[in-house]
C-alpha positions as CSV (number, residue, x, y, z in Angstrom):
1,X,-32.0,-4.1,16.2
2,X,-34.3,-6.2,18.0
3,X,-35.4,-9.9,16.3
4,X,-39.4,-9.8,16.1
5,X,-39.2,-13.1,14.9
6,X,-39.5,-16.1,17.7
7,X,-36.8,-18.7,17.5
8,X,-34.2,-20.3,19.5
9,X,-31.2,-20.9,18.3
10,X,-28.3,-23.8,19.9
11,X,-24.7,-23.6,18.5
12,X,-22.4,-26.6,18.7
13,X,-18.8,-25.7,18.4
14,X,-15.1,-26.7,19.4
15,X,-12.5,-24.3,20.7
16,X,-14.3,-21.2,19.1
17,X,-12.1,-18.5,17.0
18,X,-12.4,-14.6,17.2
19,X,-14.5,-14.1,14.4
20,X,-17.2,-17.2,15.4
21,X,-17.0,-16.1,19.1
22,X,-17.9,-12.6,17.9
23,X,-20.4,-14.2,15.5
24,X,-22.4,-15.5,18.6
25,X,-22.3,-12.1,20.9
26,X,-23.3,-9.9,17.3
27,X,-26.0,-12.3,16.8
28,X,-27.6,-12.1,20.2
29,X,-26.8,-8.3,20.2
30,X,-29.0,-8.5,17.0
31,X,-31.6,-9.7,19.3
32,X,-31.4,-13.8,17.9
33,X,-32.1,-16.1,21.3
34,X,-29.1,-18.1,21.0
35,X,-27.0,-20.4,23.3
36,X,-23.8,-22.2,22.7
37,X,-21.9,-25.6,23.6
38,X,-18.3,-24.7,23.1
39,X,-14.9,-26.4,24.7
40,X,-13.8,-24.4,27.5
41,X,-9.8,-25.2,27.2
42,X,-10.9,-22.4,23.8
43,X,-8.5,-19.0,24.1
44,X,-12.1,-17.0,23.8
45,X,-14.2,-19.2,25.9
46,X,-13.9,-16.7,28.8
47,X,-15.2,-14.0,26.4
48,X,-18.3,-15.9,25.9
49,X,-18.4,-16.1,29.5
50,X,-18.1,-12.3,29.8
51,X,-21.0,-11.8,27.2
52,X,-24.9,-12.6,27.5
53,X,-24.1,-15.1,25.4
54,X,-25.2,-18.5,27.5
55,X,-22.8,-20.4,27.3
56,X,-22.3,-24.0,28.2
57,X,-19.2,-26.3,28.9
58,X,-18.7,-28.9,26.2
59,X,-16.1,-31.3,24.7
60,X,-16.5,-33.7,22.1
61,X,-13.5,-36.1,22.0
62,X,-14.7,-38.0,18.5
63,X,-18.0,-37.8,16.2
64,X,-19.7,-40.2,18.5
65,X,-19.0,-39.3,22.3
66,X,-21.8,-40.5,24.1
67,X,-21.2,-37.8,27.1
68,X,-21.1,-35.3,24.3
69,X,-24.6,-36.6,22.7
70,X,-26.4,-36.9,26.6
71,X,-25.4,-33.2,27.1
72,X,-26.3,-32.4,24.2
73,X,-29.6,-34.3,24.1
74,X,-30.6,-32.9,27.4
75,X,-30.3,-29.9,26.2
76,X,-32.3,-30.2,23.7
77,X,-35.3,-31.2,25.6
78,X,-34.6,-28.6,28.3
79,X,-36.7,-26.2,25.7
80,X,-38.0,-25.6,22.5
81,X,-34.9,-25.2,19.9
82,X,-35.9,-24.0,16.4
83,X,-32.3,-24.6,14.6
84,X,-29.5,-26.1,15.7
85,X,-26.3,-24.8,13.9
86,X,-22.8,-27.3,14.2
87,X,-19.6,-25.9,13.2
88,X,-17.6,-28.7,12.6
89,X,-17.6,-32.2,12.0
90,X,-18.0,-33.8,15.8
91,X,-20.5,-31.1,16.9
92,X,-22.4,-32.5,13.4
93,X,-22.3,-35.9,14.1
94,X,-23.4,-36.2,17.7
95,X,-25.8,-33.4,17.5
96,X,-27.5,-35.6,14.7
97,X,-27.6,-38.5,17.1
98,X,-28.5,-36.3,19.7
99,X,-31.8,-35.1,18.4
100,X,-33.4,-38.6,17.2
101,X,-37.1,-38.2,17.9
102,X,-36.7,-34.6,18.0
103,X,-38.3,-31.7,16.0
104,X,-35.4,-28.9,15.0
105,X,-33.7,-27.7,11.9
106,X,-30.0,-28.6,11.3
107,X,-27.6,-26.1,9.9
108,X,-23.7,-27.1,9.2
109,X,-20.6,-25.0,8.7
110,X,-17.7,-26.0,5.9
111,X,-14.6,-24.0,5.9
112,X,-12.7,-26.7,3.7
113,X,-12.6,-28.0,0.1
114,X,-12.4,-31.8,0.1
115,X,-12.5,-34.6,2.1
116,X,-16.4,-35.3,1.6
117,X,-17.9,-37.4,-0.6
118,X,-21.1,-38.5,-1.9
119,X,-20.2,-42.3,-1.2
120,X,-18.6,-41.5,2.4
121,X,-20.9,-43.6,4.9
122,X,-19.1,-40.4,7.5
123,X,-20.1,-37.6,5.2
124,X,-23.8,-38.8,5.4
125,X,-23.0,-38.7,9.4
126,X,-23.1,-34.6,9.0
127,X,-22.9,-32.1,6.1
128,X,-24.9,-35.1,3.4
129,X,-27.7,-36.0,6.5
130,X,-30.7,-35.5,4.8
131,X,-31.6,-33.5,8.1
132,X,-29.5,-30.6,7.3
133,X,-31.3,-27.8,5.8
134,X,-28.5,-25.4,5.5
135,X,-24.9,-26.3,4.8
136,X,-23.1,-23.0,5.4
137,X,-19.8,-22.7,3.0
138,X,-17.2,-20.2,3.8
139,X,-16.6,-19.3,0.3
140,X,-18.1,-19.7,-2.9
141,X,-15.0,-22.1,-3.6
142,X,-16.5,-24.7,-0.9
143,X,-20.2,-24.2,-2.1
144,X,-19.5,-24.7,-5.7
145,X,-17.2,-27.8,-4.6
146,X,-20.3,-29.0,-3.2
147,X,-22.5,-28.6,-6.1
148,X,-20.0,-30.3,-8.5
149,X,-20.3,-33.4,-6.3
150,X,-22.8,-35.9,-8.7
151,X,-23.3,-39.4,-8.3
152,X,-25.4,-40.8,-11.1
153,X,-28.8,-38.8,-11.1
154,X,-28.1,-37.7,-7.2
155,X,-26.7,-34.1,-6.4
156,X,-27.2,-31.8,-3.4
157,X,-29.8,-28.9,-4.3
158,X,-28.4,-25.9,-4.5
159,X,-30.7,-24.4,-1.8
160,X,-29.1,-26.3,0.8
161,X,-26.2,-24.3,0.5
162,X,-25.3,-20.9,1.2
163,X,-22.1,-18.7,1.1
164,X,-21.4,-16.5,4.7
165,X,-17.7,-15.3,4.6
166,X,-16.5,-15.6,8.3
167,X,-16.3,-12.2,9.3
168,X,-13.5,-10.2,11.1
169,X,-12.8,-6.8,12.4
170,X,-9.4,-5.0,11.2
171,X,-9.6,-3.0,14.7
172,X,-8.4,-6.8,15.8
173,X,-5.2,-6.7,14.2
174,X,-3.7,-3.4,15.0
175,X,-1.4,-4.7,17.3
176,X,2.2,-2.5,17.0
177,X,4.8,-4.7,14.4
178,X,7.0,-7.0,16.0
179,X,10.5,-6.6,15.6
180,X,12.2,-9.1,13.5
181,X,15.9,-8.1,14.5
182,X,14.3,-11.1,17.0
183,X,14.3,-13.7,14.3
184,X,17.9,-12.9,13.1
185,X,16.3,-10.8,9.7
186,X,18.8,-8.1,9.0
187,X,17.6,-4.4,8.8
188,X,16.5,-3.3,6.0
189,X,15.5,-7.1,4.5
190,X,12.6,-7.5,2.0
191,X,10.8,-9.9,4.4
192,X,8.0,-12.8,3.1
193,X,6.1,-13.8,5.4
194,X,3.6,-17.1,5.9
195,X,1.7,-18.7,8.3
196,X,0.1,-22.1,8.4
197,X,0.3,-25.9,9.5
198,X,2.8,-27.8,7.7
199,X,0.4,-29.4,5.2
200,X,1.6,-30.6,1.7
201,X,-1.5,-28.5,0.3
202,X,-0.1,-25.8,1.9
203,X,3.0,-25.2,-1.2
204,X,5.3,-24.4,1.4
205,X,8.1,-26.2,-1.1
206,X,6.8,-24.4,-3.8
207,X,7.3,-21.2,-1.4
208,X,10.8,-22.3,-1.1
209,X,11.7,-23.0,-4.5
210,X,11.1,-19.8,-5.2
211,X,14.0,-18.2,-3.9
212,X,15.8,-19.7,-6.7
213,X,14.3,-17.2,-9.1
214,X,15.1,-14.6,-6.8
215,X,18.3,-12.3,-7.4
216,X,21.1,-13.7,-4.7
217,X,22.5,-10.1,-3.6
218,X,18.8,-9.2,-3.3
219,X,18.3,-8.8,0.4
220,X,15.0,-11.2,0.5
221,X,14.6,-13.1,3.5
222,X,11.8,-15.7,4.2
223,X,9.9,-15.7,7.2
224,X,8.1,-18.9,7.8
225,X,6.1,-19.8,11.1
226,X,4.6,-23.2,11.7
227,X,6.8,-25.6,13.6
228,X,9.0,-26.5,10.2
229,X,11.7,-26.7,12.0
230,X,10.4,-30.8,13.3
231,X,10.3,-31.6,9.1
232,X,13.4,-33.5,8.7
233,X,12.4,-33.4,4.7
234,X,11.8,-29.9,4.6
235,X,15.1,-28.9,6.3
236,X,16.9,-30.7,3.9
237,X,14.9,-28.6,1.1
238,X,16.2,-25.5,2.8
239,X,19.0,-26.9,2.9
240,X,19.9,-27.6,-0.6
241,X,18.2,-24.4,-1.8
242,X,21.1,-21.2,-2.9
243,X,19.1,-18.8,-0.2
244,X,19.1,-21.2,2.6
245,X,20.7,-18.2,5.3
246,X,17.6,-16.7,4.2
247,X,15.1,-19.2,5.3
248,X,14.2,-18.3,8.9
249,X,11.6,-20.9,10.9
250,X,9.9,-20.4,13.8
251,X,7.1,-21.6,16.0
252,X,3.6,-20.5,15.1
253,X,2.7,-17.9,17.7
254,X,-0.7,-16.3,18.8
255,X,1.1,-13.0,17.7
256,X,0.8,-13.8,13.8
257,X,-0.9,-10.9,13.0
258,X,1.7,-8.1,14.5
259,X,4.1,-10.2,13.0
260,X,2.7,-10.5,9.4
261,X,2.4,-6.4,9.6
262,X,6.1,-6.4,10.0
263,X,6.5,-8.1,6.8
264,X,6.6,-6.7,3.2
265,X,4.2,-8.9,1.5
266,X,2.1,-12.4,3.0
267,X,2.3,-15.6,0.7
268,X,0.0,-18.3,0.6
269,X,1.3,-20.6,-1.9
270,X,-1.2,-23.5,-1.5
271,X,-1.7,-25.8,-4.1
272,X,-5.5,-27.1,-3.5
273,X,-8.3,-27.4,-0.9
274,X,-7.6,-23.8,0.5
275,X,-11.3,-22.5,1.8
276,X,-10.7,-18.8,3.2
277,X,-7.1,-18.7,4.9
278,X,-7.6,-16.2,8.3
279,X,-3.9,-15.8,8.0
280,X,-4.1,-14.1,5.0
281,X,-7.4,-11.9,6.1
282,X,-5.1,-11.1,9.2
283,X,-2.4,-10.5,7.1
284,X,-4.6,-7.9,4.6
285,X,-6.2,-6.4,7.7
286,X,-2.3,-5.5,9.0
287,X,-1.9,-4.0,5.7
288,X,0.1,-6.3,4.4
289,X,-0.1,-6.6,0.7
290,X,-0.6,-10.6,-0.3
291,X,0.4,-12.6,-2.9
292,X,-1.4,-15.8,-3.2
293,X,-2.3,-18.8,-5.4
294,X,-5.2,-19.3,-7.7
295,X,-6.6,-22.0,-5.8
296,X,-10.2,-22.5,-3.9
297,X,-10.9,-18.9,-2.1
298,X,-7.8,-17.3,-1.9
299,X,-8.8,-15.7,-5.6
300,X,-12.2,-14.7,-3.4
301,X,-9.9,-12.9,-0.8
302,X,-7.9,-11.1,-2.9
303,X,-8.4,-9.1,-6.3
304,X,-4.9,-9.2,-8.3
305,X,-3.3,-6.1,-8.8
306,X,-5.4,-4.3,-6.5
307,X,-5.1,-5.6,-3.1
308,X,-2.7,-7.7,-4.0
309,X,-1.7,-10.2,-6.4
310,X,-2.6,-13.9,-7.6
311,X,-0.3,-16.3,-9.3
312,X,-0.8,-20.1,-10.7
313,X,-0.7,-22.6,-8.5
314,X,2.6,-24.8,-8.5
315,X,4.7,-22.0,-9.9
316,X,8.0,-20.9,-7.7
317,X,8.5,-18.7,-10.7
318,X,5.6,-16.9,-10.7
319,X,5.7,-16.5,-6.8
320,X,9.2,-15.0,-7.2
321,X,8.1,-12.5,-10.0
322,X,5.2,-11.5,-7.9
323,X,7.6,-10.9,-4.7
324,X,10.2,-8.9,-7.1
325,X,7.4,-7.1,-8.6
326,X,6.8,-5.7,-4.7
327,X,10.2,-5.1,-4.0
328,X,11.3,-3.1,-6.8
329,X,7.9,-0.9,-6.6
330,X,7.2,-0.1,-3.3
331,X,5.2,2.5,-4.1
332,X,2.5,-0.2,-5.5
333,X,3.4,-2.2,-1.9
334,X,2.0,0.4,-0.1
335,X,-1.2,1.3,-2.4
336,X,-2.0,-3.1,-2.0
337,X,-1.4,-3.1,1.4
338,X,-3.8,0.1,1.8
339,X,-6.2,-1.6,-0.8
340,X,-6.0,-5.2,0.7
341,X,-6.5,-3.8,4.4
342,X,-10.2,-1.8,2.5
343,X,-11.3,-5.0,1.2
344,X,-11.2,-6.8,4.5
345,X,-13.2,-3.7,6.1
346,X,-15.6,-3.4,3.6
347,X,-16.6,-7.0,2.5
348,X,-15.1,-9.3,4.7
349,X,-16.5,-8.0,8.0
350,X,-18.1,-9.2,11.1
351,X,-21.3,-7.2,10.8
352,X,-21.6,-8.8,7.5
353,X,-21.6,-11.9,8.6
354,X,-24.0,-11.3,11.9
355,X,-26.6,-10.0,9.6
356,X,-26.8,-12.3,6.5
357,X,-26.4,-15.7,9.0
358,X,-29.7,-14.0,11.2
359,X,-31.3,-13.5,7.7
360,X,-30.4,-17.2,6.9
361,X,-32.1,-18.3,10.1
362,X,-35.3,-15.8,9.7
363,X,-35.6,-17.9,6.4
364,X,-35.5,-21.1,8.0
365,X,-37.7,-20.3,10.9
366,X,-40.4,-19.0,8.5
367,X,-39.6,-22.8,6.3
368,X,-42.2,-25.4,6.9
């Protein structure tokens, strides 16, 4: 479909994912006039290249890098931009700077809950600048974070913010399983998997706690990838926990996803401030029936007892019931993993998301 409408569009990102980097080919595919800044040491910069996309070299060290704001600046009065959209915090903050004196609408993206505030002198620097027309949340989570922000009589209107899920593609993820003889997991293990940094948020000692609950002669094993194995404190968790042989570490790899389709169920165990976890779309998109904690938009993600389930946050016990429940009905695995890998296709996709951010900028265009 062609865009009749006549605007320009200039993204500002940082290493761009998969699903952004296919956001900016669907979108000029979809006929948007768009051009992007994005960092060049990115793993899909070189698709960009291979696209129509224009693309342009760009790094931002901190929010004020004053190479990063003249580049960006001379872009801007290269030609006539109609929106400027800034996916992270950097891009935000010396894009703002870089368009003093300069006529275009600002649009942010926020893929975390937290860590802005209505009294932050730096949150006023990007997503709170009263130039930003648009703050784009990746879940309703984020966006009603944002509207629950009050400081006396102040309060962001609510039609400065808008939901977009980040779209993805399960055709991505149907790399063949990897084979976890490689990670010393017996044959024939029940295997957990998770992926993500090593953040306290994150529950991975609620994750290992669990395994308490679990029965010891049940062959459960725990597959856990994101450099653990440097956390002296969390090696001494595993250590003191009954299922320790059972506890396997490794390096987070850029083969997650084949990995995660390998495994009988995904956890994400987080406790707060979890926005819309890609490793557990990766993991549903594999297949891979999750089970994850009632916290931010992993609830969004996943409907319990259909493509998977949700448990409380803060609760090993609840986790390991969850995981039993799996392995002693893998009959219900299969349907999940078959359900969670349908709601990924059908509502969490890329076309999805190219489509409903081009109606987001028609709206704005057409906005005095």
């Amino acid at each position: 479909m062609i865009n009749t409408m006549n605007y320009r569009v200039l993204c500002v990102t940082d290493r761009s994912d998969l699903p952004e980097t296919e956001l900016f080919i669907g979108l000029m595919n979809s006929g948007v006039d768009i051009e992007v800044f994005c960092n060049p040491t990115g793993r899909y910069y070189q698709r960009l290249l291979n696209s129509a996309v224009k693309t342009m070299p760009l790094i931002l060290k901190s929010r004020y890098d004053l190479s990063g704001i003249r580049s960006i600046r001379r872009q801007l009065k290269s030609k006539n931009y109609d929106i400027i959209y800034c996916f992270n915090n950097p891009a935000a903050s010396n894009a703002l700077l870089a368009a003093r004196n300069i006529q275009i609408k600002f649009v942010t993206y926020r893929g975390t809950i937290g860590n802005i505030h209505l009294l932050s002198p730096a949150s006023w620097t990007t997503h709170l600048n009263p130039r930003v027309k648009r703050i784009v949340c990746v879940s309703n989570a984020v966006r009603d974070h944002l509207l629950n922000m009050k400081f006396l009589s102040f309060k962001i209107s609510p039609e400065r913010i808008a939901t977009i899920y980040k779209g993805h593609d399960v055709k991505w993820y149907q790399n063949t399983r990897a084979d976890l003889s490689e990670f010393n997991i017996p044959d024939g293990s029940f295997v957990v998997g998770f992926a993500g940094r090593n953040r306290p948020h994150k529950g991975i000692d609620v994750l290992i706690d669990s395994a308490k609950w679990l029965p010891e002669r049940a062959p459960i094993h725990f597959l856990l990838m994101g450099g653990f194995e440097a956390d002296k404190r969390l090696i001494r968790v595993i250590d003191s926990s009954p299922s320790k042989e059972k506890v396997h570490l490794i390096k987070y790899r850029k083969d997650v996803p084949a990995i995660a389709a390998a495994c009988d169920t995904f956890v994400m165990p987080s406790t707060k401030r979890e926005g819309l976890s890609r490793a557990v779309i990766e993991a549903m998109s594999c297949g891979t029936p999750p089970i994850v904690s009632n916290v931010g938009g992993l609830p969004e993600l996943v409907i319990n007892n259909d493509s998977g389930l949700v448990v409380p946050p803060k609760n090993p016990r609840a986790i390991a019931g969850a995981i039993l429940f799996l392995y002693r009905h893998p009959e219900r695995k299969i349907i999940m993993g078959k359900n969670a890998r349908e709601r990924i296709e059908m509502h969490f996709n890329t076309e999805k998301t190219v489509a409903e951010t081009k109606e987001m900028f028609e709206r704005l265009a057409r906005d005095p």
